[in-house]
VOGU-3710 file (C-alpha; in Angstrom, 3 decimals, decimal comma):
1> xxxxxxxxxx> 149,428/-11,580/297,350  150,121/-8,900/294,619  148,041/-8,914/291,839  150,197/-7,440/288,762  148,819/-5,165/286,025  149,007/-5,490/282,814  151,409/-3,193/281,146  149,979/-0,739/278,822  151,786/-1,326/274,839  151,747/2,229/273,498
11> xxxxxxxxxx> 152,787/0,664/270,404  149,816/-1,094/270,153  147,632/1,571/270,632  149,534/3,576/268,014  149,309/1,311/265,781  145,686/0,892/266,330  145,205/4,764/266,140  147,120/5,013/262,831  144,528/2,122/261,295  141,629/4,444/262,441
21> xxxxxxxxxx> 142,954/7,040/260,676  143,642/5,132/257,588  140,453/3,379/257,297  138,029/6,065/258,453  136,654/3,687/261,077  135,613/4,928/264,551  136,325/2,315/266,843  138,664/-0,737/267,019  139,070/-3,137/268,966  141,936/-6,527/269,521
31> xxxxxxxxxx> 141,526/-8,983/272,143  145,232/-11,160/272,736  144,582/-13,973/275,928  142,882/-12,245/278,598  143,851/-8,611/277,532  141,356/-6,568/275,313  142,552/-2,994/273,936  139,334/-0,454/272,489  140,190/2,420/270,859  137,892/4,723/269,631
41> xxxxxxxxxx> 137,623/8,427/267,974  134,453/9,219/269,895  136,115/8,948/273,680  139,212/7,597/275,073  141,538/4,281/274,912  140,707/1,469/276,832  142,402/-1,408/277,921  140,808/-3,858/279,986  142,263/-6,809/281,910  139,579/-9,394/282,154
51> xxxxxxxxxx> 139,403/-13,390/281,620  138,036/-13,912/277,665  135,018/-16,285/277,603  135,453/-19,027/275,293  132,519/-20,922/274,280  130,170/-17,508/273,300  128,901/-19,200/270,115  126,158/-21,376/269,964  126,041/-24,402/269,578  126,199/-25,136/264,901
61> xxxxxxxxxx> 123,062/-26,312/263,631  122,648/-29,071/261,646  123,504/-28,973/257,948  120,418/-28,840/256,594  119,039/-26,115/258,492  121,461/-23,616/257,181  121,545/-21,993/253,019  123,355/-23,945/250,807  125,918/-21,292/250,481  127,015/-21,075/254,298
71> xxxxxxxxxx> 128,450/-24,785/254,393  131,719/-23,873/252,277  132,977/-21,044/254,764  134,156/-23,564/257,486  136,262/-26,063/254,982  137,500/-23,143/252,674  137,843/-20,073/255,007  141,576/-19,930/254,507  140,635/-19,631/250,500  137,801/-16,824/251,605
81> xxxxxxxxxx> 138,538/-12,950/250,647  137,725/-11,222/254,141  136,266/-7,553/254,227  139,294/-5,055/254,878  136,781/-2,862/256,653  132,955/-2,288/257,450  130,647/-1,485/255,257  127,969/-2,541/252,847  128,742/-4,919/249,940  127,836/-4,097/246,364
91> xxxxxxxxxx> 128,108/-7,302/243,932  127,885/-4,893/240,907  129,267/-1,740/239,266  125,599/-0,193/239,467  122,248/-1,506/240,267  121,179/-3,560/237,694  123,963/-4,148/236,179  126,214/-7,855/235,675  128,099/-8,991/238,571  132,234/-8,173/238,987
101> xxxxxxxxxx> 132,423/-12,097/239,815  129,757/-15,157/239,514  130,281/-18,590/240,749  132,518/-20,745/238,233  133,928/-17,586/236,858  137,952/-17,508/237,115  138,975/-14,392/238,522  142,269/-12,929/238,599  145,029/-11,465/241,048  144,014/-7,388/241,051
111> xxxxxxxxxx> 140,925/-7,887/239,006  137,903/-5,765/241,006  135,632/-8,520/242,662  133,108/-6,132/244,808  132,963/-2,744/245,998  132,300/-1,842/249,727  130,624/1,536/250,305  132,049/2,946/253,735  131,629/6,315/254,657  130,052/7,285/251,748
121> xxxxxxxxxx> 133,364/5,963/249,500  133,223/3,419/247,004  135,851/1,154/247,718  136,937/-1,414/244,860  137,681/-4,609/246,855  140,334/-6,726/244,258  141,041/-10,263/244,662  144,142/-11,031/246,528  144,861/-14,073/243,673  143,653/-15,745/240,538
131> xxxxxxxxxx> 141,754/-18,650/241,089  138,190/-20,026/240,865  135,442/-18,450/242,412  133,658/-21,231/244,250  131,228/-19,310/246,668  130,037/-15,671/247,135  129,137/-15,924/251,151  127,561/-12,226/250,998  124,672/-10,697/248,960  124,692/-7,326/247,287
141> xxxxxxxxxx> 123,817/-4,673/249,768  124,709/-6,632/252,905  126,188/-5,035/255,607  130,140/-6,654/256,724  132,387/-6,371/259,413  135,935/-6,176/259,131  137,225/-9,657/258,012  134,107/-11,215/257,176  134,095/-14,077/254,751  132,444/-12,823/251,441
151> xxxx> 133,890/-14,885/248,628  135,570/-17,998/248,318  138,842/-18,341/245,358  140,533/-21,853/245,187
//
């Protein structure tokens, strides 16, 4: 019995290389079913053909254990702004200074919620709509990951 290879989408990994280059990132990486594509400025691209696991999150704690502030994220993550790329958060214009956005404050569509510093760039993060802002999920300096929760607009 044959086992058949995957075949390799050099579209994919085009498209993967262009976002490296547009974002400044080093690595990226997409998993799609049991096919997972790396690429990465440092070495090579990789694509690997191996069976995804599916339960590699612990089990949720109870309510109560977790901040007040992490509750919203499951019921309103389709309302969350995500981070468009790694790097660390900054609430405020300068240290110090007011906030772009507090809870209760309406915000709207363009206006500059946070900044992400990445690569040593200040990046003005706007908001994607106007709307309420019912949760900020990240505090200023934290680190993100690309499409990390960080505040919530209804």
């Amino acid at each position: 019995m044959a086992t058949r290879k995957p075949s390799i989408d050099q579209d994919l990994i085009r498209d993967l290389a262009n976002i490296l280059n547009e974002t400044d990132l080093t690595e990226i990486e997409v998993e799609q079913d049991d096919l997972r594509v790396r690429v990465s400025r440092a070495g090579t691209p990789q694509m690997v053909h191996a069976p995804v696991a599916q339960q590699q999150m612990p089990a949720p704690q109870p309510v109560a254990a977790q901040p007040a502030e992490a509750a919203p994220v499951a019921a309103t993550s389709a309302n969350a702004v995500t981070a468009p790329m790694v790097g660390t958060v900054y609430l405020s214009p300068a240290p110090g200074s007011k906030p772009f956005v507090e809870v209760g404050q309406s915000v709207k569509e363009g206006q500059t919620i946070l900044i992400i510093e990445a690569m040593k760039t200040m990046n003005q993060i706007p908001s994607p709509r106007s709307g309420k802002v019912v949760s900020v999920l990240v505090a200023d300096g934290d680190p993100v990951e690309f499409a990390e929760p960080m505040i919530v607009i209804e």
